[in-house]
ZALUMDO-809290 format. One record per residue: residue number from 1; residue in one letter; z negated, x negated, y negated of N, C-alpha, C in turn. Coordinates in nm, 2 decimals, decimal comma. Each point is the difference from the previous one (the first is absolute). Layout:
residues N
n | res | nw | nu | nv | caw | cau | cav | cw | cu | cv
NUM | a | Z | X | Y | Z | X | Y | Z | X | Y
...
end
This chain:
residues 170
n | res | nw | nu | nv | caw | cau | cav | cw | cu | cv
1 | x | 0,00 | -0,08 | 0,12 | 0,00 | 0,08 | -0,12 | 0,00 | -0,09 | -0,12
2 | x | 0,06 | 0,06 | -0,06 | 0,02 | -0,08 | -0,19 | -0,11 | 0,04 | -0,07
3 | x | -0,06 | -0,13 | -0,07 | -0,15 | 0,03 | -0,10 | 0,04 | 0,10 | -0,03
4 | x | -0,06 | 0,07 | -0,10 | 0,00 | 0,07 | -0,13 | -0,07 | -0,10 | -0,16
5 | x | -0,04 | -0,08 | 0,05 | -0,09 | -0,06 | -0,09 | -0,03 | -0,17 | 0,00
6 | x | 0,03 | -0,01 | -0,09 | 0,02 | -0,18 | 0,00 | -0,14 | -0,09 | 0,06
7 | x | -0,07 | 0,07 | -0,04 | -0,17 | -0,06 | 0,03 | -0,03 | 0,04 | 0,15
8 | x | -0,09 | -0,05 | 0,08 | -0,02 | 0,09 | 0,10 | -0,14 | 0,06 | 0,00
9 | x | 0,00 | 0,12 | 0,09 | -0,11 | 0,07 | -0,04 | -0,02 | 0,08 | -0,10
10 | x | 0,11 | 0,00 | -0,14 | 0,00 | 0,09 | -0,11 | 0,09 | 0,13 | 0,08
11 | x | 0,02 | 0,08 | 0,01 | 0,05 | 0,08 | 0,07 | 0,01 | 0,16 | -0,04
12 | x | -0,07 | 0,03 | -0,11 | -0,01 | 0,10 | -0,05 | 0,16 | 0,12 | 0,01
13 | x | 0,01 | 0,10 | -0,02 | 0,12 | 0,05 | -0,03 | 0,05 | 0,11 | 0,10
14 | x | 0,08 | 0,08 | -0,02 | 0,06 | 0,12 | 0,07 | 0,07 | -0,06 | 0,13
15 | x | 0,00 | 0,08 | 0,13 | 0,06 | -0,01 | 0,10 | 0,08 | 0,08 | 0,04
16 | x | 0,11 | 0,06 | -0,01 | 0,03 | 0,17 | 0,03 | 0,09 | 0,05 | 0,07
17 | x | -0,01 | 0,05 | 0,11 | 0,12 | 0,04 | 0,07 | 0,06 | 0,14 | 0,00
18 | x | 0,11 | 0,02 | -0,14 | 0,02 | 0,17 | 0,01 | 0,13 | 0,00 | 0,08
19 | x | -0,02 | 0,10 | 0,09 | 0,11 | 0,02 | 0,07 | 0,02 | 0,18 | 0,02
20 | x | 0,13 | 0,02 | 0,02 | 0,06 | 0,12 | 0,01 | -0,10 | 0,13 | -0,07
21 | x | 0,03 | -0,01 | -0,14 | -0,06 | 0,11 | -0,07 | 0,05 | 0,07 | -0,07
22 | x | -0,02 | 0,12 | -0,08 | 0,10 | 0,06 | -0,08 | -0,10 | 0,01 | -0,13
23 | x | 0,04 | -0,04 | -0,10 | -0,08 | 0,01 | -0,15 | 0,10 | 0,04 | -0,03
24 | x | -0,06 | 0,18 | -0,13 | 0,08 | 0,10 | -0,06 | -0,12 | 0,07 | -0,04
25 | x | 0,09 | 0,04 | -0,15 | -0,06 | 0,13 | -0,03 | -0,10 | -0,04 | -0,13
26 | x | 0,00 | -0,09 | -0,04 | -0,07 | -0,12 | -0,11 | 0,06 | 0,05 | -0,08
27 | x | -0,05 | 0,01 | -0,12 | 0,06 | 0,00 | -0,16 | 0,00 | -0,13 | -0,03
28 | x | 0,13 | -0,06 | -0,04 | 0,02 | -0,17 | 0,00 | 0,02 | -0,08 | 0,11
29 | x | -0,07 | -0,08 | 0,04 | 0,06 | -0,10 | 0,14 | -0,09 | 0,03 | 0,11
30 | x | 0,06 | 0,05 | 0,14 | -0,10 | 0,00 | 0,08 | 0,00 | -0,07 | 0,07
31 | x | 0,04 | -0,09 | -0,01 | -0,08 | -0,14 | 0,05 | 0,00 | -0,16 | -0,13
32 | x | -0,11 | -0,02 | -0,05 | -0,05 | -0,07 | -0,09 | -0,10 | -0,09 | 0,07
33 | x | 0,03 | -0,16 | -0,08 | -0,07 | -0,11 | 0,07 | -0,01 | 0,02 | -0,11
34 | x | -0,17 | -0,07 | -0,05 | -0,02 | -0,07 | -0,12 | -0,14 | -0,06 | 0,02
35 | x | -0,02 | -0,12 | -0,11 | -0,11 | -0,09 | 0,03 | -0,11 | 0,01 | -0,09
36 | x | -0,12 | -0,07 | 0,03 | -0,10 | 0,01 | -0,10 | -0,08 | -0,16 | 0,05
37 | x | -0,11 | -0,03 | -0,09 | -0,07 | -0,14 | -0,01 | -0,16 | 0,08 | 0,05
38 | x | -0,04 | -0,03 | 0,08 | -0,13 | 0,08 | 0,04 | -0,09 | -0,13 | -0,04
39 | x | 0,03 | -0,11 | -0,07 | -0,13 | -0,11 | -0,01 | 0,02 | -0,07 | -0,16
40 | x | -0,08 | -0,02 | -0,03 | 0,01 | -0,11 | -0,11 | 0,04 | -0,17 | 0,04
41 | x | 0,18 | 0,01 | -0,06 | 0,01 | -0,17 | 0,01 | -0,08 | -0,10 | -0,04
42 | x | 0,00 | -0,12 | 0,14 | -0,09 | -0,10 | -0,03 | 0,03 | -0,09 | -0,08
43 | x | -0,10 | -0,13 | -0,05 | 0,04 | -0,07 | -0,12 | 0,14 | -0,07 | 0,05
44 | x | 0,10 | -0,05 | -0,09 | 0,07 | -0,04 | 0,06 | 0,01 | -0,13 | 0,09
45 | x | -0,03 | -0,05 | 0,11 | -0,05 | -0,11 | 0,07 | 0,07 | -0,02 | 0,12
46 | x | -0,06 | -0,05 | 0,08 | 0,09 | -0,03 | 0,12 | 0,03 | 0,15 | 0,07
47 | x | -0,12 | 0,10 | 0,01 | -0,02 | 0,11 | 0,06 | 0,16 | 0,08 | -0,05
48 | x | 0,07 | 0,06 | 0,03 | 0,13 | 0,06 | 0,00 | -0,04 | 0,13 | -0,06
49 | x | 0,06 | 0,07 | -0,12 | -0,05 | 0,17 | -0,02 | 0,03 | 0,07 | 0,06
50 | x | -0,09 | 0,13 | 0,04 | 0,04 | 0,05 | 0,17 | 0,07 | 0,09 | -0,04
51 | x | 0,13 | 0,02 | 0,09 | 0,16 | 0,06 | 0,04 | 0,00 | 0,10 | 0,04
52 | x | 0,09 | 0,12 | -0,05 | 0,02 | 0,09 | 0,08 | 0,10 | -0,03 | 0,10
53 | x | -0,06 | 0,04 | 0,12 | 0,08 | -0,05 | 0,12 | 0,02 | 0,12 | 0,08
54 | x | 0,16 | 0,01 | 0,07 | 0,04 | 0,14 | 0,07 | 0,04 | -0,06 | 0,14
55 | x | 0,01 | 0,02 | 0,09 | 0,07 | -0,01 | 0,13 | 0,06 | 0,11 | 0,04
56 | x | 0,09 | 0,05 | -0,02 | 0,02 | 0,12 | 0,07 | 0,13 | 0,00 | 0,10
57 | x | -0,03 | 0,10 | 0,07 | 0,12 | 0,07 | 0,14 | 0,04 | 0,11 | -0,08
58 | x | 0,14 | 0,03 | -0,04 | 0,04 | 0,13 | -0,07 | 0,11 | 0,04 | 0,07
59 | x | 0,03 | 0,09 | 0,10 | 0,07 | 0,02 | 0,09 | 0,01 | 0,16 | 0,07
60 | x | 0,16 | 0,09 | -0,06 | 0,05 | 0,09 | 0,06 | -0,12 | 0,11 | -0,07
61 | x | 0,01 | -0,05 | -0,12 | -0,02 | 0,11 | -0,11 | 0,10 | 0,06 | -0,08
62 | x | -0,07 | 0,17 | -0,02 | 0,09 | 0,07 | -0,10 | -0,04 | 0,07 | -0,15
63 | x | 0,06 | 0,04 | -0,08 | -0,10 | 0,04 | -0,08 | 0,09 | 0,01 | -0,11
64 | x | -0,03 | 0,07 | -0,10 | 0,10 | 0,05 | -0,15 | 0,05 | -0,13 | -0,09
65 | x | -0,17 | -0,05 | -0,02 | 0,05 | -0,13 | -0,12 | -0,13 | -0,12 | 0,05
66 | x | 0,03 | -0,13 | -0,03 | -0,04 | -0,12 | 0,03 | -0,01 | -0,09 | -0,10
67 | x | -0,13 | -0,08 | -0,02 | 0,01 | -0,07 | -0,12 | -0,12 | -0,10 | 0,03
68 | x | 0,06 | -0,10 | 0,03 | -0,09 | -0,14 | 0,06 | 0,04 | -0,14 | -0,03
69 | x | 0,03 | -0,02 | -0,15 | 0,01 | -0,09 | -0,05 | -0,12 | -0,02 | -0,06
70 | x | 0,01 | -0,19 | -0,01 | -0,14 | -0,07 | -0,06 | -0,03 | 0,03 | -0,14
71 | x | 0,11 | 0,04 | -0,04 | -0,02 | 0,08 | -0,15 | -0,09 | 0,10 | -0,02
72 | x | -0,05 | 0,06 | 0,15 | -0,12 | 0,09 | -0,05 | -0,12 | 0,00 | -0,02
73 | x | 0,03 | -0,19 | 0,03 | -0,15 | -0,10 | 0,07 | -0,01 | -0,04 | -0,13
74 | x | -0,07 | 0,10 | -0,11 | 0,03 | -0,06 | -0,15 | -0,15 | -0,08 | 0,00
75 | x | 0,01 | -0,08 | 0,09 | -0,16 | -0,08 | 0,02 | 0,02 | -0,16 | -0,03
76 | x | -0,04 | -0,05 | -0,11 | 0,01 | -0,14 | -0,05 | -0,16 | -0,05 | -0,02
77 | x | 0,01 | -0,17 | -0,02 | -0,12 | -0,02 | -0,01 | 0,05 | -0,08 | -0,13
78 | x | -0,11 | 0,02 | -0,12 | 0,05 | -0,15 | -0,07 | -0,10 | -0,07 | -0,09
79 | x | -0,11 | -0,04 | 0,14 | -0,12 | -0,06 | -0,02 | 0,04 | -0,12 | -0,07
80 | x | -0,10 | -0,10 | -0,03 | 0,04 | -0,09 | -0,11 | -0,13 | -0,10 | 0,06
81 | x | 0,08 | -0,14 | 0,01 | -0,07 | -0,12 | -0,01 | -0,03 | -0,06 | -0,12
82 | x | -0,10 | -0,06 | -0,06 | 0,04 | -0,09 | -0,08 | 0,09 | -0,11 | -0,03
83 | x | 0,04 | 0,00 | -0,11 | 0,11 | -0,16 | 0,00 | -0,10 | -0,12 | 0,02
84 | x | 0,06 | -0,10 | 0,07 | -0,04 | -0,10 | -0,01 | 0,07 | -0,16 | -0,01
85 | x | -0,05 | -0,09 | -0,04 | 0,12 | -0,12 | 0,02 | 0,10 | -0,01 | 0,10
86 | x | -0,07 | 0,08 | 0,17 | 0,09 | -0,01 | 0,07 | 0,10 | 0,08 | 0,04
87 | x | -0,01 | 0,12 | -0,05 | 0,08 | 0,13 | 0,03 | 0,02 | 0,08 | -0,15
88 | x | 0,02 | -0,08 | -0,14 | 0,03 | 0,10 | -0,06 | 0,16 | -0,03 | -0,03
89 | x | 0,03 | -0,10 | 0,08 | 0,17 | 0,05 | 0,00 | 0,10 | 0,02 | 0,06
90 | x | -0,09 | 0,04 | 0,12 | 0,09 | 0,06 | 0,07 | 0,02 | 0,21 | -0,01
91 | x | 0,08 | 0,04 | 0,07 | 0,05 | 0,15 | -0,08 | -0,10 | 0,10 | 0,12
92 | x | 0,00 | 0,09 | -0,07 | -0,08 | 0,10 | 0,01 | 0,00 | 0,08 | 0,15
93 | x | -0,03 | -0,08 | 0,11 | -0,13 | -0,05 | 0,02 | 0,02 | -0,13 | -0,02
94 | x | -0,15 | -0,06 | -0,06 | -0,09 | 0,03 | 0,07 | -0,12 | 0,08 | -0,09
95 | x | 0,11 | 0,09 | -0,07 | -0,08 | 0,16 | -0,09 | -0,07 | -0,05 | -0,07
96 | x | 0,09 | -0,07 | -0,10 | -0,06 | -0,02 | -0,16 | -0,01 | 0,11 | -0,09
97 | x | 0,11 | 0,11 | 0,06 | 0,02 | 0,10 | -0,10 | 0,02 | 0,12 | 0,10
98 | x | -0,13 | 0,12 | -0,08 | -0,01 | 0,10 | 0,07 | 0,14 | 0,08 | -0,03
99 | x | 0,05 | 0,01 | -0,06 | 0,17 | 0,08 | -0,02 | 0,05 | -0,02 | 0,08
100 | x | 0,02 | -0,11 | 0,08 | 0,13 | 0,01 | 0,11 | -0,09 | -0,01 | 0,13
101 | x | 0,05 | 0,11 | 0,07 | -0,07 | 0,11 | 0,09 | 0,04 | -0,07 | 0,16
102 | x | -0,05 | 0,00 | 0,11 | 0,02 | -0,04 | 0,14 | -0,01 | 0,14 | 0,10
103 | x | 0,12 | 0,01 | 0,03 | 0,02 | 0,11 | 0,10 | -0,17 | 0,01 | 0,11
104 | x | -0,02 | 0,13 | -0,02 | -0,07 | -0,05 | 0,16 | 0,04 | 0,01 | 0,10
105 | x | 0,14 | -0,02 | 0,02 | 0,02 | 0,02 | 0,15 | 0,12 | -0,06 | 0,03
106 | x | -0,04 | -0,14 | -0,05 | 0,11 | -0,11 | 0,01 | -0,09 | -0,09 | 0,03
107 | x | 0,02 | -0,06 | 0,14 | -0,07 | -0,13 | 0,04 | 0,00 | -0,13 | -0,07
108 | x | -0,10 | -0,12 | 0,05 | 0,03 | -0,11 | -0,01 | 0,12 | -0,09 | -0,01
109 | x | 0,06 | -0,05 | -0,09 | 0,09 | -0,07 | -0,01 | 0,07 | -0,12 | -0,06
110 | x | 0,11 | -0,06 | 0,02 | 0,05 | -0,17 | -0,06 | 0,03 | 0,10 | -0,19
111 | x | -0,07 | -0,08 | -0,05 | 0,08 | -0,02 | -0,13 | -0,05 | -0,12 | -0,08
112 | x | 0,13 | -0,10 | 0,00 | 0,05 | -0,18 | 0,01 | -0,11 | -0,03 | 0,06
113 | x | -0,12 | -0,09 | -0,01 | -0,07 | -0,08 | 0,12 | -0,12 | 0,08 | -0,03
114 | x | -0,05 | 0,11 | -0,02 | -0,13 | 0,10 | 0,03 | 0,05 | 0,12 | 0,12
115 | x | -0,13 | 0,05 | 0,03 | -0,02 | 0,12 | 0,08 | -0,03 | 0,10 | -0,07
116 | x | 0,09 | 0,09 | -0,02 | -0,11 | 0,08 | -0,12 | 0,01 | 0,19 | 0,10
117 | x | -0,09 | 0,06 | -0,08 | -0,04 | 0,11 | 0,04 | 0,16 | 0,04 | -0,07
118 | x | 0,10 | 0,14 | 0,03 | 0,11 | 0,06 | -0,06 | 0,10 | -0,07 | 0,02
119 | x | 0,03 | -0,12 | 0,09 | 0,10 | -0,08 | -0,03 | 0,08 | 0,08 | 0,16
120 | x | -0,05 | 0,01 | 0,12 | 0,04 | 0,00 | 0,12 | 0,08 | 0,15 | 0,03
121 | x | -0,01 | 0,02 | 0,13 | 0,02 | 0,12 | 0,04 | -0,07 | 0,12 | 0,00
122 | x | 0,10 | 0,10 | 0,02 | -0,15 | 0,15 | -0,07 | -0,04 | 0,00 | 0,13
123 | x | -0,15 | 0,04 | 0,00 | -0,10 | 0,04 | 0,08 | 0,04 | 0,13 | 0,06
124 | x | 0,10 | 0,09 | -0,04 | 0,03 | 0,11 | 0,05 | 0,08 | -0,02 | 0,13
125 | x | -0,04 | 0,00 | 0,14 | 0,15 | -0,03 | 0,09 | 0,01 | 0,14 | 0,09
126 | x | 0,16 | 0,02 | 0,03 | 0,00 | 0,10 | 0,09 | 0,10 | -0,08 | 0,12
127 | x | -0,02 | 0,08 | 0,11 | 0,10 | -0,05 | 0,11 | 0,13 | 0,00 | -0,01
128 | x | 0,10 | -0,08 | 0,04 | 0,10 | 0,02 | 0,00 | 0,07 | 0,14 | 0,01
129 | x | -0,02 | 0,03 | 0,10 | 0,08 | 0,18 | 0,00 | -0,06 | 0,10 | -0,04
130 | x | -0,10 | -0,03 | -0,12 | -0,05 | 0,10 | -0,06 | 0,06 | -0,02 | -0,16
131 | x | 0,09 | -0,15 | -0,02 | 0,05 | 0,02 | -0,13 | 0,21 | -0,05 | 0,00
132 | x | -0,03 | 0,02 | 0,09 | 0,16 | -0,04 | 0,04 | 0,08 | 0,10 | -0,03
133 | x | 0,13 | -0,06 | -0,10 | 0,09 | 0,15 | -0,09 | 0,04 | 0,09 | 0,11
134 | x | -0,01 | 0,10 | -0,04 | 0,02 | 0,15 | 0,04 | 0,16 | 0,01 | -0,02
135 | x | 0,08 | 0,08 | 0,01 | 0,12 | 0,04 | -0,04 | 0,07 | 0,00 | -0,15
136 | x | -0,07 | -0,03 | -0,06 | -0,01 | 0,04 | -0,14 | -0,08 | -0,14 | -0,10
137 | x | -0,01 | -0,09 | 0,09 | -0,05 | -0,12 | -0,08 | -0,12 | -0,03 | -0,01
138 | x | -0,08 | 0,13 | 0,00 | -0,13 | -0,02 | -0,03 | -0,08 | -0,05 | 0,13
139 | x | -0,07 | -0,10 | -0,06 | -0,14 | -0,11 | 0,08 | -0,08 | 0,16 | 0,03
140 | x | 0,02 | 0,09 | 0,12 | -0,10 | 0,08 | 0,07 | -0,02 | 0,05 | 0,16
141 | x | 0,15 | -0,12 | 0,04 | -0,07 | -0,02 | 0,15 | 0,06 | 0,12 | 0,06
142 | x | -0,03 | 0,04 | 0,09 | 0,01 | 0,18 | 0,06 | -0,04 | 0,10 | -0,02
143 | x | -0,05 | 0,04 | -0,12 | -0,09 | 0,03 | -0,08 | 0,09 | 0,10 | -0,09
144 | x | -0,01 | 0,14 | -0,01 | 0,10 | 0,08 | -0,07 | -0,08 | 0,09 | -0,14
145 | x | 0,03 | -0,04 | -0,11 | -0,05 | 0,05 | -0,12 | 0,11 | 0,06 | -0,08
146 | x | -0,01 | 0,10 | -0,08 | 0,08 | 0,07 | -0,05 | 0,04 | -0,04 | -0,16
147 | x | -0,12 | -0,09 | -0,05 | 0,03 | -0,07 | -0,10 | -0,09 | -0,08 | 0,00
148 | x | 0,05 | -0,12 | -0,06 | -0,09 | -0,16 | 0,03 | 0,00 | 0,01 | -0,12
149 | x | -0,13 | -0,06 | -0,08 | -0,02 | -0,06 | -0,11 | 0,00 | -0,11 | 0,00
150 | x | -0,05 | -0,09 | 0,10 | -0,01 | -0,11 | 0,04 | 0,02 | -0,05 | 0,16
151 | x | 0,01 | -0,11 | 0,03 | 0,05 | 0,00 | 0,12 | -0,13 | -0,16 | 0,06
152 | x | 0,01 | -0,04 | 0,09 | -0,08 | -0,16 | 0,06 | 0,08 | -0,09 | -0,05
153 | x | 0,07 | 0,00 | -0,10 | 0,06 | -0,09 | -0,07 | -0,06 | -0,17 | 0,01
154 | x | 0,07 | -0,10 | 0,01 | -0,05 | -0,13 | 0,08 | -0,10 | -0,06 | -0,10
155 | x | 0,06 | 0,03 | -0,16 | -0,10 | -0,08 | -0,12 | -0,14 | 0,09 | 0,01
156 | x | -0,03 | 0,10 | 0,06 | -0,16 | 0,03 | -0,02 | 0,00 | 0,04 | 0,16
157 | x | 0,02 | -0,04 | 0,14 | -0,01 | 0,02 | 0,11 | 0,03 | -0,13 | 0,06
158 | x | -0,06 | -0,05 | 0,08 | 0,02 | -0,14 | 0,14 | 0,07 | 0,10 | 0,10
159 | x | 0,12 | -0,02 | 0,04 | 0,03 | 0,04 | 0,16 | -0,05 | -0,08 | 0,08
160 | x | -0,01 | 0,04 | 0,11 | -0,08 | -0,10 | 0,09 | 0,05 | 0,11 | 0,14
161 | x | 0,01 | -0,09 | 0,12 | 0,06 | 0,04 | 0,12 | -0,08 | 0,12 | 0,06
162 | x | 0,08 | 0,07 | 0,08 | -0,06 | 0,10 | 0,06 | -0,10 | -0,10 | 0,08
163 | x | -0,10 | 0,07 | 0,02 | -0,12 | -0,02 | 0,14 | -0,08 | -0,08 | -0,06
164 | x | 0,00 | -0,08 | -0,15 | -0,05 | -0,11 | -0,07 | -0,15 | 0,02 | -0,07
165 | x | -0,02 | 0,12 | 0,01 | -0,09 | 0,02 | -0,06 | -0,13 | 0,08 | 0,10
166 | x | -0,10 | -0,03 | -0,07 | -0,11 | 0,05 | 0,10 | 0,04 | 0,19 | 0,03
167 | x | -0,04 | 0,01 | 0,09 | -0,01 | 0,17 | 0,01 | -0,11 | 0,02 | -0,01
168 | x | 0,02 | 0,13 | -0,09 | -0,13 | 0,03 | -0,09 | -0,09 | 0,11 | 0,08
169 | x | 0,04 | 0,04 | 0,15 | -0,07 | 0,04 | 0,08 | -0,16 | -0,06 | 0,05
170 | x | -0,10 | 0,05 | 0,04 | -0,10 | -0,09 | 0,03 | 0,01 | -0,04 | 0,13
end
């Protein structure tokens, strides 16, 4: 199975296996992903700010409208270190300036020779054949919606292989 999480042992986050369901009948989207921050970010230090993280199985669903882009994950952090001789010139991180905001649900990643929190891949992953184009283009797998607002689009979703991920059964 593929981490979810750069650290080991941090592990927090959604597991989800929806399979064969019908969502209808919603005023607006009836089926909506969206995220929230349940903790107060830590100073900024070695410790990483905690991520919203999804695993999900989305598979041989139906339903009117769909809308599960990271755009709904309107969840940033933009704690602030002090400057110091050693880090005040490098760019934002390492969060000299609370204005420019860090997704929370973009991993650890290279930007030029640091690690930074917002640099990597989104923490959002679904399986391969739960985001694989449909007839019509859209990243939704086998999965039949009547109108997409959004789709598992790759810049706010990790595909990752079928069977790759933990099953969220106990």
């Amino acid at each position: 199975n593929i981490p979810s999480v750069p650290v080991p042992f941090f592990t927090g986050g959604v597991r989800a296996e929806i399979e064969d369901n019908r969502f209808s009948g919603n005023f607006g989207r009836d089926f909506l992903m969206d995220g929230f921050v349940a903790t107060e970010p830590p100073n900024v230090t070695v410790i990483p700010d905690p991520l919203i993280r999804i695993d999900l199985q989305f598979r041989n669903n139906r339903g009117g409208s769909l809308d599960v882009s990271g755009e709904n994950f309107s969840v940033f952090y933009t704690n602030t270190q002090p400057a110091t001789p050693v880090n005040n010139t490098r760019p934002n991180p390492p969060f000299i300036n609370p204005g420019i905001a860090r997704r929370a649900w973009v991993n650890l990643g290279p930007s030029g020779m640091l690690v930074l929190p917002g640099f990597g891949p989104p923490t959002l992953r679904i399986e391969s054949d739960g985001s694989a184009p449909d007839a019509f283009g859209n990243l939704i797998g086998n999965n039949e919606f009547n109108l997409i607002y959004s789709d598992f689009n790759p810049f706010f979703w990790t595909t990752v292989p079928v069977n790759s991920l933990l099953d969220p059964a106990p």
